[in-house]
C-alpha positions as CSV (number, residue, x, y, z in Angstrom):
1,X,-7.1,12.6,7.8
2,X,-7.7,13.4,4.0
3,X,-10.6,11.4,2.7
4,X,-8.6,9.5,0.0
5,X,-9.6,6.9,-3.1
6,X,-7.5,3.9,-3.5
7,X,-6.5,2.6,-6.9
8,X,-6.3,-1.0,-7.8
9,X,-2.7,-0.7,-7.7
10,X,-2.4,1.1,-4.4
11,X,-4.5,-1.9,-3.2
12,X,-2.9,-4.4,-4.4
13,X,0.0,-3.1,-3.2
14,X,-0.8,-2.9,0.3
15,X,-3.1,-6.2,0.1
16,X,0.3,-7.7,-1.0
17,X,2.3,-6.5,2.4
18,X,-1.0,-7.4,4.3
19,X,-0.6,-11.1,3.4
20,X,3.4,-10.8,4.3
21,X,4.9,-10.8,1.0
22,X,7.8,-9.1,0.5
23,X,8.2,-5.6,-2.3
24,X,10.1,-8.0,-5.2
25,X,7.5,-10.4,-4.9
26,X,4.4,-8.1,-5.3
27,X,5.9,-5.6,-7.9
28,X,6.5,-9.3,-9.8
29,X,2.7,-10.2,-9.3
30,X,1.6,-6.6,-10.6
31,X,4.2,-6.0,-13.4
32,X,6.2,-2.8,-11.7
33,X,9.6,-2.1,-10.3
34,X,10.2,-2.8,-7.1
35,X,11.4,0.9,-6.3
36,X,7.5,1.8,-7.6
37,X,6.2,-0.4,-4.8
38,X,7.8,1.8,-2.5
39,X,7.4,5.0,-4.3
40,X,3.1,3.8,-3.7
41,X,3.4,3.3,0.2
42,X,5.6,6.4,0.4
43,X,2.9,8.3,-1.6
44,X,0.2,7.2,0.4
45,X,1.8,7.4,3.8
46,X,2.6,11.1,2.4
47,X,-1.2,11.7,1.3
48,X,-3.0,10.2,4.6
49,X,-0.3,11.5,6.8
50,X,0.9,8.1,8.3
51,X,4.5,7.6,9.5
52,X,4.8,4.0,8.6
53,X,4.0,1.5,6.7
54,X,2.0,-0.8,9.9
55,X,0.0,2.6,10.5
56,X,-1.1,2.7,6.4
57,X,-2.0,-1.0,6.6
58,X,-3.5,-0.8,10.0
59,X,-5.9,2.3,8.0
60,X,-6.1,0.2,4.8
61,X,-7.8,-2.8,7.2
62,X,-10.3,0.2,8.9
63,X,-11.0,1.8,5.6
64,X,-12.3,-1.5,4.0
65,X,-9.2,-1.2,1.3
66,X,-7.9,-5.0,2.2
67,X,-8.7,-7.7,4.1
């Protein structure tokens, strides 16, 4: 896998689905569209070569990104 950096939105993003909120409710807390929520974890799934969206939080978790 690519060694990537995660910005403070990226994290945020996937701290959000971490703690089991839904997309509405975290681009809300951030200030974004929901659509941009999913345009991030599409990105980043792209970028680290992860088919889903439990495999990037699952990395996120191993990678020190979220808790």
């Amino acid at each position: 896998m690519k060694v990537f950096r995660l910005p403070d939105h990226q994290r945020m993003i996937l701290q959000g689905f971490a703690d089991g909120k839904k997309a509405q409710q975290i681009a809300d807390e951030i200030g974004l569209a929901r659509t941009t929520v999913y345009n991030y974890i599409a990105r980043m799934e792209s970028d680290l070569e992860l088919s889903s969206r439990v495999h990037l939080i699952a990395h996120a978790f191993r990678q020190g990104w979220i808790e």
